[in-house]
C-alpha positions in Angstrom: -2.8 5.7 2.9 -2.6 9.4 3.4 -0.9 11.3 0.2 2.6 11.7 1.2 2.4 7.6 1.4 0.7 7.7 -2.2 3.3 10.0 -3.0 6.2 7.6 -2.1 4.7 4.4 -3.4 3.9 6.4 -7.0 7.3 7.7 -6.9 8.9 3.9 -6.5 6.8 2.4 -9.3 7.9 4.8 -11.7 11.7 5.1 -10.5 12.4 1.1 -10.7 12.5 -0.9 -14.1 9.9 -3.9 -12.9 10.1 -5.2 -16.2 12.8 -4.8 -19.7 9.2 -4.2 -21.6 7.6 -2.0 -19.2 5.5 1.1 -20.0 4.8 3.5 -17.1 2.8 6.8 -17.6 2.1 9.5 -14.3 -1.3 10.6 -15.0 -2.0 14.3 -13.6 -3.9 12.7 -10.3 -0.6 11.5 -9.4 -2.0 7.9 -10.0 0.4 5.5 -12.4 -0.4 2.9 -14.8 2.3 0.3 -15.2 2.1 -2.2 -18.5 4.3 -5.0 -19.1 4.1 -9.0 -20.8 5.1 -11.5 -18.3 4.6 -15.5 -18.3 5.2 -15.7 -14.7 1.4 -15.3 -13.6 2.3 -16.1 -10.0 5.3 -14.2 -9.3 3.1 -10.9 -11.1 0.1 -12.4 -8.7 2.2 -12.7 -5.5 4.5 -8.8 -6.3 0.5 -6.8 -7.2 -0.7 -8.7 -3.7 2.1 -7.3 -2.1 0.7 -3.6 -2.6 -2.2 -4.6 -1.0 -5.3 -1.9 -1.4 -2.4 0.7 -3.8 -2.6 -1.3 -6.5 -5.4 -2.3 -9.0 -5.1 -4.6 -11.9 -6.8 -3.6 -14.3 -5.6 -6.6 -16.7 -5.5 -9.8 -17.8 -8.9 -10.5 -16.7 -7.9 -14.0 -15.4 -5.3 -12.5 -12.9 -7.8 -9.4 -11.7 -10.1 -12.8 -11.0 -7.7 -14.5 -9.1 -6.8 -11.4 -7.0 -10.8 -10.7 -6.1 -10.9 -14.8 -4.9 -7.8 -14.6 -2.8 -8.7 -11.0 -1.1 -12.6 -12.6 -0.6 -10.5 -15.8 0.9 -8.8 -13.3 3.1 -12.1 -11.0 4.2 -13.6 -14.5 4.8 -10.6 -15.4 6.9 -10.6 -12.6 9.4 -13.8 -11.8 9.9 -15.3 -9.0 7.3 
């Protein structure tokens, strides 16, 4: 994603309430770290693989784990 696109997507994680506990901080790189609590694992699983390669989850371990396996299930899938 060239930096205009970076731009945009940065811009719309910070502009939207994700979450009533949320904590979002810009970092000077332009990149953003988003916190919140949630006991919806899937629906926080499903929204972060919907970002695709502009997001990293950093934690709960369990859920960065579960991300890795599905993209490897995916590589697997088409070929790479």
């Amino acid at each position: 994603m060239g930096n205009a696109g970076y731009c945009t997507f940065c811009c719309c994680i910070c502009e939207r309430e994700w979450h009533k506990n949320q904590l979002v901080a810009q970092h000077e790189d332009g990149s953003v770290l988003l916190k919140f609590s949630s006991n919806q694992k899937q629906m926080v699983f499903t929204w972060a693989m919907g970002f695709g390669d502009s997001v990293t989850v950093i934690k709960p371990a369990r859920l960065r784990e579960e991300i890795c396996e599905e993209c490897r299930k995916m590589a697997g899938k088409y070929g790479t």
